[in-house]
CHARMM-style PDB file with segment names, atoms N, HN, CA, C and O in Angstrom:
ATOM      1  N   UNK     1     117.203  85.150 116.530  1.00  0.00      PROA
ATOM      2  CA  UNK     1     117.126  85.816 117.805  1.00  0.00      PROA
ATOM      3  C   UNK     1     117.236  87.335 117.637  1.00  0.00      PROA
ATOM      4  O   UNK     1     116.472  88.104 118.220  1.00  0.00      PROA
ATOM      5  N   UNK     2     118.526  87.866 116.559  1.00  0.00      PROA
ATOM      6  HN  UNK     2     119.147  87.242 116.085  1.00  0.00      PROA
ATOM      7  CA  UNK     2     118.658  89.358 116.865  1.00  0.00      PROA
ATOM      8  C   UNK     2     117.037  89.696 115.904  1.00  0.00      PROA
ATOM      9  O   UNK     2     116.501  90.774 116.163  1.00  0.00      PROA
ATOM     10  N   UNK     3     116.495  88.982 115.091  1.00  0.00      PROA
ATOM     11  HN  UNK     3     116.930  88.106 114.880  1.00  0.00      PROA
ATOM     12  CA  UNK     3     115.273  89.476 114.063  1.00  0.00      PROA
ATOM     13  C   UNK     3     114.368  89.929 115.457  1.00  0.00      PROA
ATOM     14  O   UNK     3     113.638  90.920 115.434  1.00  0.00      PROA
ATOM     15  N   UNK     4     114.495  89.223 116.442  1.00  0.00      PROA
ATOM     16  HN  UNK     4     115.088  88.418 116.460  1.00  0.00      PROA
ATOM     17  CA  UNK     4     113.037  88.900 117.607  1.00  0.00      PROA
ATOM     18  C   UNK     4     113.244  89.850 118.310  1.00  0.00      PROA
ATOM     19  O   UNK     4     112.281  90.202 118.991  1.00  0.00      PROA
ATOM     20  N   UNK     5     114.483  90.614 118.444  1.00  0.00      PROA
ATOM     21  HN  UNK     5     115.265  90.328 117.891  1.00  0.00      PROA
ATOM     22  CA  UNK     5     115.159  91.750 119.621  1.00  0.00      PROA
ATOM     23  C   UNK     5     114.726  92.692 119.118  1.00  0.00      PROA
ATOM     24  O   UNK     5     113.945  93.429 119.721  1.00  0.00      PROA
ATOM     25  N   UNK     6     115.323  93.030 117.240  1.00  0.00      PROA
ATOM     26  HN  UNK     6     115.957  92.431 116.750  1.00  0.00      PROA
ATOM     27  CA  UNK     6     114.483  94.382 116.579  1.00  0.00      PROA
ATOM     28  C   UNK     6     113.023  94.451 116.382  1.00  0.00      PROA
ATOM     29  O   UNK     6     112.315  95.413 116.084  1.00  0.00      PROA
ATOM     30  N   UNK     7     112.702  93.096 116.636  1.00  0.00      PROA
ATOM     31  HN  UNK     7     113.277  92.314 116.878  1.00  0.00      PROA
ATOM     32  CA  UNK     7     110.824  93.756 116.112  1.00  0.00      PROA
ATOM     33  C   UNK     7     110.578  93.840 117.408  1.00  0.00      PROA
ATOM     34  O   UNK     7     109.353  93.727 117.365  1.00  0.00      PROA
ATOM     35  N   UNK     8     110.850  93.961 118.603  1.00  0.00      PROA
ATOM     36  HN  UNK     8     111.845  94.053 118.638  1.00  0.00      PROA
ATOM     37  CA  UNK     8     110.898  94.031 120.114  1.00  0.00      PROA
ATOM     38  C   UNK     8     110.713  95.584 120.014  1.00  0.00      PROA
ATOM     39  O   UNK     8     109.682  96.233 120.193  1.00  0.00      PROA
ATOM     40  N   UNK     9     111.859  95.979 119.712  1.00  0.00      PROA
ATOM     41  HN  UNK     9     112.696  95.451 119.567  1.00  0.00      PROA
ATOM     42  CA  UNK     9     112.483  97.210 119.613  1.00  0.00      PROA
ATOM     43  C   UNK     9     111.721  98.236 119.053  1.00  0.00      PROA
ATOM     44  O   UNK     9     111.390  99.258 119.653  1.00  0.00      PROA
ATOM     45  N   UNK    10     111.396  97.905 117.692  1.00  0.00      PROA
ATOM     46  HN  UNK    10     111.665  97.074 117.205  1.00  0.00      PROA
ATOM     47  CA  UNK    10     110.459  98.458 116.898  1.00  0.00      PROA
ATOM     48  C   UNK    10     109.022  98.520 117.478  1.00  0.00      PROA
ATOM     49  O   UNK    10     108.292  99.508 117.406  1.00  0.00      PROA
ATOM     50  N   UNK    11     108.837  97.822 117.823  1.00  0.00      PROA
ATOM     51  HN  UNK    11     109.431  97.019 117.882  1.00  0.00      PROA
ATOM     52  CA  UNK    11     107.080  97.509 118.742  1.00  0.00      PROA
ATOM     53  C   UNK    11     107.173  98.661 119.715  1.00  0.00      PROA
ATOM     54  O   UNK    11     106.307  99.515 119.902  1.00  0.00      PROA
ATOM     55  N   UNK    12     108.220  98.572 120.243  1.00  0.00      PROA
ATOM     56  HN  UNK    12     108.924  97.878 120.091  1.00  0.00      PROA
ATOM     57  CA  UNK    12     108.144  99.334 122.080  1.00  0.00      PROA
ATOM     58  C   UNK    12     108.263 100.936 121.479  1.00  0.00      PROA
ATOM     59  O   UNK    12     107.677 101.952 121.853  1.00  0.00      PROA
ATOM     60  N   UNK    13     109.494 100.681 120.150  1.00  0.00      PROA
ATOM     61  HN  UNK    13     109.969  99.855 119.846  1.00  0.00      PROA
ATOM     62  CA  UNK    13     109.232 102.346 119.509  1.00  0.00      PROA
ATOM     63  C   UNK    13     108.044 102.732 119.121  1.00  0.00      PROA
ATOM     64  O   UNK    13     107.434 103.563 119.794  1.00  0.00      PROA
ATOM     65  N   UNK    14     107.347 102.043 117.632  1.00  0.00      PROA
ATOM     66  HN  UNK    14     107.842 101.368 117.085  1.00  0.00      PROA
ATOM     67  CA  UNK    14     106.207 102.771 117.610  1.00  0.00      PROA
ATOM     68  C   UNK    14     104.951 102.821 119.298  1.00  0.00      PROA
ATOM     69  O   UNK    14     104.261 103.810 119.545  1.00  0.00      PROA
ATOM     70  N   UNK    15     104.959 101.910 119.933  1.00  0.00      PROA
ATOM     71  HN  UNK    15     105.520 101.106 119.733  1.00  0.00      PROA
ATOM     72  CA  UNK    15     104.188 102.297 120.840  1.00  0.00      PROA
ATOM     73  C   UNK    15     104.321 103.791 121.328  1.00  0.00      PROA
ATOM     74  O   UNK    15     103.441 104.652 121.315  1.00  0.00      PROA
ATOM     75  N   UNK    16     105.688 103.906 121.782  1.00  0.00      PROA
ATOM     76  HN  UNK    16     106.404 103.207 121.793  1.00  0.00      PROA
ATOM     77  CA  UNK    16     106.362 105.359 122.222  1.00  0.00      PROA
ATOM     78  C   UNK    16     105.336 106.457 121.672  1.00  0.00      PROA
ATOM     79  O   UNK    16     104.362 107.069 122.112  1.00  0.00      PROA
ATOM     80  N   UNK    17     106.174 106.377 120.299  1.00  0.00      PROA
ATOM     81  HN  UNK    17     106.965 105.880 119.942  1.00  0.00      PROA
ATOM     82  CA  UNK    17     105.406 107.306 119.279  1.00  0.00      PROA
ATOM     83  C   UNK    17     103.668 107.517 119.220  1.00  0.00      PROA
ATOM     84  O   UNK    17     103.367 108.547 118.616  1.00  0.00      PROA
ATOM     85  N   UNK    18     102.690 106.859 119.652  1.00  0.00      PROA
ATOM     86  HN  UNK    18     102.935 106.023 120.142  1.00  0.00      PROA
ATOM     87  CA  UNK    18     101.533 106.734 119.397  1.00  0.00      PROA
ATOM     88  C   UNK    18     101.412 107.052 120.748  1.00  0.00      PROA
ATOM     89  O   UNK    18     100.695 108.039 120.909  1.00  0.00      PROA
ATOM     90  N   UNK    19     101.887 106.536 121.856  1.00  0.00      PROA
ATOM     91  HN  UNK    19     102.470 105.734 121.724  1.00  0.00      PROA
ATOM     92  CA  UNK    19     101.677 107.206 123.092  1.00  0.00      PROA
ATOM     93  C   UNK    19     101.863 108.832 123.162  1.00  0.00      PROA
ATOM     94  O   UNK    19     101.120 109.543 123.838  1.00  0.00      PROA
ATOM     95  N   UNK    20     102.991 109.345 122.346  1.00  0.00      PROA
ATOM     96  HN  UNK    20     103.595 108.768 121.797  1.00  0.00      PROA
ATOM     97  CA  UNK    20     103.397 110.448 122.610  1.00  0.00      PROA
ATOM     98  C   UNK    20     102.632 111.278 121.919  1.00  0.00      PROA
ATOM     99  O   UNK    20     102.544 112.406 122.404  1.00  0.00      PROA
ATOM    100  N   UNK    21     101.992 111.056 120.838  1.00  0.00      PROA
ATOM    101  HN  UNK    21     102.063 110.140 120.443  1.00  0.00      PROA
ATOM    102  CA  UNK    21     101.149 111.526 119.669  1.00  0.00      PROA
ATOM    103  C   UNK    21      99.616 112.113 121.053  1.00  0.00      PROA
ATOM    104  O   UNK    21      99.475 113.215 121.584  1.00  0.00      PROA
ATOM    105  N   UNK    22      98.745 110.825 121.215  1.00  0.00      PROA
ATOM    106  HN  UNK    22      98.859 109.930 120.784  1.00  0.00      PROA
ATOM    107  CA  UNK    22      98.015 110.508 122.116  1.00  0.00      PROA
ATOM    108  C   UNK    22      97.842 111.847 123.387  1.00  0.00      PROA
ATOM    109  O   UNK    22      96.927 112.612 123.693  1.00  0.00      PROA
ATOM    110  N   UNK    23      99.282 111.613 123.888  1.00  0.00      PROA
ATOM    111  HN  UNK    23     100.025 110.991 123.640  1.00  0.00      PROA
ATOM    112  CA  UNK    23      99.783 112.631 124.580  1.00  0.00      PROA
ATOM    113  C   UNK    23      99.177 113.917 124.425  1.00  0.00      PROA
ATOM    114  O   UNK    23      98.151 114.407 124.896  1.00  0.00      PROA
ATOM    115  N   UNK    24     100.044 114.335 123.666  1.00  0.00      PROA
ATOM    116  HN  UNK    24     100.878 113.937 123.283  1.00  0.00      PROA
ATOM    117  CA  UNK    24     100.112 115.584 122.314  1.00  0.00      PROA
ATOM    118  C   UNK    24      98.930 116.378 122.482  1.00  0.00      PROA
ATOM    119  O   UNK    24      98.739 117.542 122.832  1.00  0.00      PROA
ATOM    120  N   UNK    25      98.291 115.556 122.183  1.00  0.00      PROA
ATOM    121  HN  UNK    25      98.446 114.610 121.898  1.00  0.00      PROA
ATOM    122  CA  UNK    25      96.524 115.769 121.662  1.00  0.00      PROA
ATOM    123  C   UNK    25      95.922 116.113 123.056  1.00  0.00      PROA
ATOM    124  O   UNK    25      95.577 117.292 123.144  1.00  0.00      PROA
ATOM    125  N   UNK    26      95.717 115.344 124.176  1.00  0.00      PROA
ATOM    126  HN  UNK    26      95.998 114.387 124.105  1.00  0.00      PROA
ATOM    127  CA  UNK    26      95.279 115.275 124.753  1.00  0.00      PROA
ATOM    128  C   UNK    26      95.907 117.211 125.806  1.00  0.00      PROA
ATOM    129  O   UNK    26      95.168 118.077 126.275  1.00  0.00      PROA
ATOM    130  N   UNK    27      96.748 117.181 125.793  1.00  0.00      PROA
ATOM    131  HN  UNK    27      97.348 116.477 125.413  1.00  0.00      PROA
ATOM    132  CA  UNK    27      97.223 118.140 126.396  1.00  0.00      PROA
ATOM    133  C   UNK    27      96.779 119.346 125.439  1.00  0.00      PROA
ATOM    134  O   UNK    27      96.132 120.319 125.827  1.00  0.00      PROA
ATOM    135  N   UNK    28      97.303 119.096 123.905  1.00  0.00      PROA
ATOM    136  HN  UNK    28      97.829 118.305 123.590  1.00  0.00      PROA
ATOM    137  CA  UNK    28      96.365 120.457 123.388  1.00  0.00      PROA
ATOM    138  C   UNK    28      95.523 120.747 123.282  1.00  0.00      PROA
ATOM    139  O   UNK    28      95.304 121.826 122.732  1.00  0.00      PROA
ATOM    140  N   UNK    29      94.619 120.021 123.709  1.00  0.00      PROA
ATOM    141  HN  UNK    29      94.797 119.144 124.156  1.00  0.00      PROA
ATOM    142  CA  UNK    29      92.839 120.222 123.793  1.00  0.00      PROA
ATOM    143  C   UNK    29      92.324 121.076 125.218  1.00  0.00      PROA
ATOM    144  O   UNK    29      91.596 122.035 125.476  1.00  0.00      PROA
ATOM    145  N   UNK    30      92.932 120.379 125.741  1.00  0.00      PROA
ATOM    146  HN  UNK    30      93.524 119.601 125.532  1.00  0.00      PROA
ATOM    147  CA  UNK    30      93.320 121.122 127.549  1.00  0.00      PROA
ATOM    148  C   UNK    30      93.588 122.583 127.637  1.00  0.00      PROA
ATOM    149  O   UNK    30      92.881 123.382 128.251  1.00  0.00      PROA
ATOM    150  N   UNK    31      94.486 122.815 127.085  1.00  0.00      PROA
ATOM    151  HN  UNK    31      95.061 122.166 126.587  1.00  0.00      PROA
ATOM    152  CA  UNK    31      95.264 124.128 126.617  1.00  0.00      PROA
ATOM    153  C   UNK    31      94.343 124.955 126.060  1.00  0.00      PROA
ATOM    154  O   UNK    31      94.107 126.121 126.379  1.00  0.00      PROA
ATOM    155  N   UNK    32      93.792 124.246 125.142  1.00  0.00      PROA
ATOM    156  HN  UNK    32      93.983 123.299 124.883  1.00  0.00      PROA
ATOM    157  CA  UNK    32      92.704 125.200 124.157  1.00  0.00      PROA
ATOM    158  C   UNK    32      91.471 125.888 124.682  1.00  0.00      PROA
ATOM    159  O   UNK    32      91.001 126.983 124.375  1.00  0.00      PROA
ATOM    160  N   UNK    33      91.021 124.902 125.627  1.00  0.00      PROA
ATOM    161  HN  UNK    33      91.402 124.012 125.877  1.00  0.00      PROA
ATOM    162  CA  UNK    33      90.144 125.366 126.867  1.00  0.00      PROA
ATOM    163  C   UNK    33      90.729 126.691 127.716  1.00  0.00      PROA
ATOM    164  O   UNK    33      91.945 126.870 127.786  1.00  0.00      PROA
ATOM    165  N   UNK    34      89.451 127.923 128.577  1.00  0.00      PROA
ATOM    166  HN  UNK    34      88.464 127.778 128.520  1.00  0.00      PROA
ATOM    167  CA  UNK    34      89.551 128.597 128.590  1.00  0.00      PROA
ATOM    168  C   UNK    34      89.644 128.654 130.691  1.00  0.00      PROA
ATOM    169  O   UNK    34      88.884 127.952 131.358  1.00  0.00      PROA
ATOM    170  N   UNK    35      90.137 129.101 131.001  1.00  0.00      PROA
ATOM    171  HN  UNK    35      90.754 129.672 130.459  1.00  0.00      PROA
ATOM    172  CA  UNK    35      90.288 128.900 132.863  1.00  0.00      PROA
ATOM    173  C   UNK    35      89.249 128.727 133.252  1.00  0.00      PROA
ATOM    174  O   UNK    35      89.065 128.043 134.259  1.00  0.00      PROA
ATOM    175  N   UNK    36      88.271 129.285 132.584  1.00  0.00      PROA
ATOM    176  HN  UNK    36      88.420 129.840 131.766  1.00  0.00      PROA
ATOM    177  CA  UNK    36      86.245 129.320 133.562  1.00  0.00      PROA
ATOM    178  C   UNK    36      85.967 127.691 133.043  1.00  0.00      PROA
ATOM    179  O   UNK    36      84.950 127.225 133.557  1.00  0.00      PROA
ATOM    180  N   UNK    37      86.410 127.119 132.479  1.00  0.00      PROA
ATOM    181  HN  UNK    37      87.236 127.498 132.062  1.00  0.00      PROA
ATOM    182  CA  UNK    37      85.931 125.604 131.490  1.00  0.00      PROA
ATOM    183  C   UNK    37      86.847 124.794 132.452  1.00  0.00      PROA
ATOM    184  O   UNK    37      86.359 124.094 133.340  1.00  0.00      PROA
ATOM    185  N   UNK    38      88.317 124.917 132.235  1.00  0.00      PROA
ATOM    186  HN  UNK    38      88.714 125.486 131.514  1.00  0.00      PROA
ATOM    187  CA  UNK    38      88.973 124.174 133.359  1.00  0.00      PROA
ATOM    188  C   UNK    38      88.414 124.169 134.392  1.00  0.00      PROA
ATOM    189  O   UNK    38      87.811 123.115 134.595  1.00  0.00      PROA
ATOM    190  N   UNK    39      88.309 125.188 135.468  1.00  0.00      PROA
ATOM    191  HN  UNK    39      88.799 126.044 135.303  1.00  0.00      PROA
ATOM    192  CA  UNK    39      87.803 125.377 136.937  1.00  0.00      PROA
ATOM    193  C   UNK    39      86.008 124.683 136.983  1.00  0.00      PROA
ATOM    194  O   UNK    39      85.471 124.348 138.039  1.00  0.00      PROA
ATOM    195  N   UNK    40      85.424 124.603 135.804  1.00  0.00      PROA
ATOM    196  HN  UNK    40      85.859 124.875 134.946  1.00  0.00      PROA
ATOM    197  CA  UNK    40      84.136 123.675 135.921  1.00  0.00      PROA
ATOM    198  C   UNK    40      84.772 122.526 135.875  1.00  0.00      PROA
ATOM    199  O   UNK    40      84.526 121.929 136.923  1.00  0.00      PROA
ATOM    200  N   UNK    41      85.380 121.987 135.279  1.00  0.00      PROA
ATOM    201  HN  UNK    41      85.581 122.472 134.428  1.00  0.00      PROA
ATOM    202  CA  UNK    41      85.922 120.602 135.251  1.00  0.00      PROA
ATOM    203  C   UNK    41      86.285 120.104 135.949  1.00  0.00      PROA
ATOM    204  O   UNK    41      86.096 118.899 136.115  1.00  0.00      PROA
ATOM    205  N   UNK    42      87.099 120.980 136.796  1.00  0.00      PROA
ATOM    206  HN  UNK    42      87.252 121.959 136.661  1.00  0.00      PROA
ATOM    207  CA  UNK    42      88.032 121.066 138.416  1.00  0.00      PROA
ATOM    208  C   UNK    42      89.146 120.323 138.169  1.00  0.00      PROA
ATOM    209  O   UNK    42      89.510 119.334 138.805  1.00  0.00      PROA
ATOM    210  N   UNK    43      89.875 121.011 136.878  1.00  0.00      PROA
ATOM    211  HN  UNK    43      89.578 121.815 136.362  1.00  0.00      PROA
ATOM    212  CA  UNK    43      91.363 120.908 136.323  1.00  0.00      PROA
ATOM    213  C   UNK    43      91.904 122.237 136.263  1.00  0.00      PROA
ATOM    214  O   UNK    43      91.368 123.032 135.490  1.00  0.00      PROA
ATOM    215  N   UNK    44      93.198 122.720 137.183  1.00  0.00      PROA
ATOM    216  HN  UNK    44      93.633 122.074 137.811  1.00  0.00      PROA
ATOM    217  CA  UNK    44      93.619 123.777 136.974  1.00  0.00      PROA
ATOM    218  C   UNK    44      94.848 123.856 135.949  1.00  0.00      PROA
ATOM    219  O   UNK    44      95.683 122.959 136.067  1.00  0.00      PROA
ATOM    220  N   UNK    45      95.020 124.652 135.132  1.00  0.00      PROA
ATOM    221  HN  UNK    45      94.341 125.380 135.037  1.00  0.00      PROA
ATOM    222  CA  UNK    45      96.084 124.717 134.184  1.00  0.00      PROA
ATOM    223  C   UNK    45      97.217 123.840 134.741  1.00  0.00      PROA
ATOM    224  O   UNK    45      97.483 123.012 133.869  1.00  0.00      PROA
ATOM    225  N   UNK    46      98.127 123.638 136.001  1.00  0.00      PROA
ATOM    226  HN  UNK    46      97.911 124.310 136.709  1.00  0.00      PROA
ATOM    227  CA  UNK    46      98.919 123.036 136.053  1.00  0.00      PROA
ATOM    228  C   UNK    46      98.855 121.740 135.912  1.00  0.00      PROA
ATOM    229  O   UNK    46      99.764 121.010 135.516  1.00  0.00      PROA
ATOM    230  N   UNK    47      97.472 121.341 136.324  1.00  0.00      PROA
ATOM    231  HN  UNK    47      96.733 121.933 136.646  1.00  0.00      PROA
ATOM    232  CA  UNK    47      97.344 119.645 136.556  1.00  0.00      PROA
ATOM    233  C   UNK    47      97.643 119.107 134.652  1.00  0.00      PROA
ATOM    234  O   UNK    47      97.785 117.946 134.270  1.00  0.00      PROA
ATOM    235  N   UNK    48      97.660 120.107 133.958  1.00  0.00      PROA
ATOM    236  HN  UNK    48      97.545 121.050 134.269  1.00  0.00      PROA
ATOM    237  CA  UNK    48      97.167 119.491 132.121  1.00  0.00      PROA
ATOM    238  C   UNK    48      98.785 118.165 132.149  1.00  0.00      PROA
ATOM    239  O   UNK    48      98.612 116.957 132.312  1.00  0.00      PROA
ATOM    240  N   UNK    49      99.584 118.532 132.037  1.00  0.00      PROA
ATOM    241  HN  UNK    49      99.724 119.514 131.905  1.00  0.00      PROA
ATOM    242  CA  UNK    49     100.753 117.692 132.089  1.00  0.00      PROA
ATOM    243  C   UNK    49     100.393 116.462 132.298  1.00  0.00      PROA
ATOM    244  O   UNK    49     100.293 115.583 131.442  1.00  0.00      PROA
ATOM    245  N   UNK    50     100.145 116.352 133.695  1.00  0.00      PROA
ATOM    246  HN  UNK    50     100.226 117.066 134.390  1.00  0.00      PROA
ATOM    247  CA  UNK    50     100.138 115.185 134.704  1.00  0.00      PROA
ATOM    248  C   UNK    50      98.805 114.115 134.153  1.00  0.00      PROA
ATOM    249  O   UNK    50      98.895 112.916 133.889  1.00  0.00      PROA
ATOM    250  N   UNK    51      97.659 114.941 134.093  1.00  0.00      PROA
ATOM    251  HN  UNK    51      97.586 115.915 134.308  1.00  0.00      PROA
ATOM    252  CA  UNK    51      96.376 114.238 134.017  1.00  0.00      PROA
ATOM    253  C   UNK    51      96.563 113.557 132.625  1.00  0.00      PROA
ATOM    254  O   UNK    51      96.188 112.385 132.579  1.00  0.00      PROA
ATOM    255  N   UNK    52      97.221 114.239 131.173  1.00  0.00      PROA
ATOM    256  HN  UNK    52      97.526 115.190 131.211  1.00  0.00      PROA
ATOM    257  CA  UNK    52      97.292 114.043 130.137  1.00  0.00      PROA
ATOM    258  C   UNK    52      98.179 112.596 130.112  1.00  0.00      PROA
ATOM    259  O   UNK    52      97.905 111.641 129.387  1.00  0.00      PROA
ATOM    260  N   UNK    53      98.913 112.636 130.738  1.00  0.00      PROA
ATOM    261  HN  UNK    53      99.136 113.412 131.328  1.00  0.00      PROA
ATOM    262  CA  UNK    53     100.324 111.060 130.892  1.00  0.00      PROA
ATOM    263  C   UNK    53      99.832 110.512 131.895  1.00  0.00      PROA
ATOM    264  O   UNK    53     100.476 109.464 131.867  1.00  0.00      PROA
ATOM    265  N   UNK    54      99.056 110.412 132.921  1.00  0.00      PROA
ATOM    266  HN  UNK    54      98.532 111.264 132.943  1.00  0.00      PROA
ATOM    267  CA  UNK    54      98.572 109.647 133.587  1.00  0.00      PROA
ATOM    268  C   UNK    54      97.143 108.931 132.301  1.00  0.00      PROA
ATOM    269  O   UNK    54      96.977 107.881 131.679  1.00  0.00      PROA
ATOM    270  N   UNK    55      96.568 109.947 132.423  1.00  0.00      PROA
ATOM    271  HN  UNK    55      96.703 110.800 132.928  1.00  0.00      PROA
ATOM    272  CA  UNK    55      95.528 108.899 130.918  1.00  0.00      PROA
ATOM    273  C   UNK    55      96.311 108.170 130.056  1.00  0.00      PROA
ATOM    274  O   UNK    55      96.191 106.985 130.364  1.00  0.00      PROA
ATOM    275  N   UNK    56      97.246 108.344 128.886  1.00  0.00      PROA
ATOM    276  HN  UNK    56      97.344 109.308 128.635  1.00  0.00      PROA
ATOM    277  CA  UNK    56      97.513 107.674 128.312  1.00  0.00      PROA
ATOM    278  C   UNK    56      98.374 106.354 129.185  1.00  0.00      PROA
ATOM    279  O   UNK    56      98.413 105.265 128.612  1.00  0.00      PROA
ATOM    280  N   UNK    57      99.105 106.502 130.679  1.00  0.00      PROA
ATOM    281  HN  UNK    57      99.074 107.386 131.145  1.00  0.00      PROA
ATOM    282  CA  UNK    57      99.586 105.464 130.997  1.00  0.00      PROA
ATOM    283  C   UNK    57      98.270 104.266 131.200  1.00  0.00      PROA
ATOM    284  O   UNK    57      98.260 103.035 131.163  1.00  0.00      PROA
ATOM    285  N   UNK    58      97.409 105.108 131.386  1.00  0.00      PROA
ATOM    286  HN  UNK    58      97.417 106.108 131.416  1.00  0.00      PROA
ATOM    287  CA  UNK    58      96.359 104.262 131.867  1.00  0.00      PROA
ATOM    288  C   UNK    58      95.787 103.026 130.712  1.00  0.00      PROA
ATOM    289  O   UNK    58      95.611 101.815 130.842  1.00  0.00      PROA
ATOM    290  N   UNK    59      95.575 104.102 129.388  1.00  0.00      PROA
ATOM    291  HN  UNK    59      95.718 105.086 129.282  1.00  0.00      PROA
ATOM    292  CA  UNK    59      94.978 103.527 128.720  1.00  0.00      PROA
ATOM    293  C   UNK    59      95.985 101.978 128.059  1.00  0.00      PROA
ATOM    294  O   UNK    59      95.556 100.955 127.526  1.00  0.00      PROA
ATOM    295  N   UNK    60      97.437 102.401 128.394  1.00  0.00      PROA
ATOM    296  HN  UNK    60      97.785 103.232 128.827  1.00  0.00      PROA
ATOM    297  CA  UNK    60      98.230 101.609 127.727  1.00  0.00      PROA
ATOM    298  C   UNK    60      98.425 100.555 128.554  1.00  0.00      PROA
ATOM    299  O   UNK    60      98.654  99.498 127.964  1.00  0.00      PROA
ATOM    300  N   UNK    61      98.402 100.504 129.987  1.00  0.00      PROA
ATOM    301  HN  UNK    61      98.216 101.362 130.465  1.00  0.00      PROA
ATOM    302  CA  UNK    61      97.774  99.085 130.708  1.00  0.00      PROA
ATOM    303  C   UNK    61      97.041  98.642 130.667  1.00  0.00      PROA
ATOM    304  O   UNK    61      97.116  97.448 130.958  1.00  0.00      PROA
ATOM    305  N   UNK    62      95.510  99.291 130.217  1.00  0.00      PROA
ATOM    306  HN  UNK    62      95.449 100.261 129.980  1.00  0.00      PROA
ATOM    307  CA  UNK    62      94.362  98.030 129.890  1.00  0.00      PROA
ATOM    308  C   UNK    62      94.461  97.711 128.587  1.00  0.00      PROA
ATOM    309  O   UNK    62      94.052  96.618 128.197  1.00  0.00      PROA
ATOM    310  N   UNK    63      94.996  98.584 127.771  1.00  0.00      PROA
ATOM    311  HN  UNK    63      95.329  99.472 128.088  1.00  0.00      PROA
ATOM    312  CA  UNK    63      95.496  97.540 126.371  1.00  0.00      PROA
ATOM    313  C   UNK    63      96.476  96.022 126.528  1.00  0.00      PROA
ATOM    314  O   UNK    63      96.406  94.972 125.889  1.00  0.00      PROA
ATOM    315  N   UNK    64      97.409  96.455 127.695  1.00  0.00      PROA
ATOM    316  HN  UNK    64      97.465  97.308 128.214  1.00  0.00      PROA
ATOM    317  CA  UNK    64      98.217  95.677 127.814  1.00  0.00      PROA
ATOM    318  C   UNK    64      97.331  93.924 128.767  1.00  0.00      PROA
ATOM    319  O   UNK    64      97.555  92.714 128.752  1.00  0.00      PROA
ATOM    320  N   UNK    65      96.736  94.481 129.171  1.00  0.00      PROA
ATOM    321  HN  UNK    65      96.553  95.464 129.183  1.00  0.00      PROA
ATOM    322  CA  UNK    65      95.868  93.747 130.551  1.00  0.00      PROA
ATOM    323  C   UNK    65      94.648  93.050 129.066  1.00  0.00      PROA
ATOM    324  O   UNK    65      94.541  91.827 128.977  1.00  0.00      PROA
ATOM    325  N   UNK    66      94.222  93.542 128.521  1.00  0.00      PROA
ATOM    326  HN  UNK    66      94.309  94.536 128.594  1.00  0.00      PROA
ATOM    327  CA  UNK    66      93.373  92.847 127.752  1.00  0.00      PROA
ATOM    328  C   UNK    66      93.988  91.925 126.551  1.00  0.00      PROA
ATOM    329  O   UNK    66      93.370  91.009 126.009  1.00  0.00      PROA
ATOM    330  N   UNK    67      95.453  92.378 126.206  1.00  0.00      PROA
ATOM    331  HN  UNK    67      95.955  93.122 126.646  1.00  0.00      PROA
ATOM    332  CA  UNK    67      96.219  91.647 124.978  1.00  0.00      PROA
ATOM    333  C   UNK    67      96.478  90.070 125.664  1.00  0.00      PROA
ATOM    334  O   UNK    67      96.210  88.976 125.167  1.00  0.00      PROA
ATOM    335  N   UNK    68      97.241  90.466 127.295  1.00  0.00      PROA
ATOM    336  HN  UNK    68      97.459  91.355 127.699  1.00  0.00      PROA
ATOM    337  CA  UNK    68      97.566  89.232 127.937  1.00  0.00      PROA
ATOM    338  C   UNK    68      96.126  88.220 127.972  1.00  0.00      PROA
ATOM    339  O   UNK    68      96.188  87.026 127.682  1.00  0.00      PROA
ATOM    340  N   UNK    69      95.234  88.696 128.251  1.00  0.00      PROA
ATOM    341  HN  UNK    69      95.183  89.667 128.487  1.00  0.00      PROA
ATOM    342  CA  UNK    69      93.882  87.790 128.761  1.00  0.00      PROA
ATOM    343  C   UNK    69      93.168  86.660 127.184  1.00  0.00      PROA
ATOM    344  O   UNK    69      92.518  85.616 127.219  1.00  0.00      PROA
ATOM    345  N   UNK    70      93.766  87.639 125.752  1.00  0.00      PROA
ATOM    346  HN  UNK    70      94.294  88.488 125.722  1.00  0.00      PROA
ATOM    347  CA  UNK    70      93.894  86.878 124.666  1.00  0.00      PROA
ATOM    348  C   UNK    70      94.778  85.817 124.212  1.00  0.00      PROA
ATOM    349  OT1 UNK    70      94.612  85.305 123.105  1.00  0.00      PROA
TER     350      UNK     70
END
């Protein structure tokens, strides 16, 4: 039982980590972009945070939504 709790544990950590990585990336690419590139996009510098963790939440429910359907 405690073996089934740590690889629990371990799973939900590295997910963390690869989410946060994911993250990371996604926001420094954003950043790297220049205000005339944002404002075509119709992302203003503040939204980078939000839009960046809303994608990865996203992507990590249809991972989750497609693992269950296997």
């Amino acid at each position: 039982m405690k073996k089934i709790i740590m690889e629990n544990y371990l799973t939900r950590f590295i997910r963390y980590v690869i989410d946060w990585r994911k993250t990371r990336g996604i926001i420094r690419q954003l950043q790297a972009l220049d205000d005339k590139i944002l404002k075509d996009i119709g992302i203003s510098r503040h939204d980078i945070y939000r839009l960046a963790y809303t994608k990865v939440q996203k992507d990590r429910n249809m991972l989750d939504i497609k693992t269950k359907k296997e």
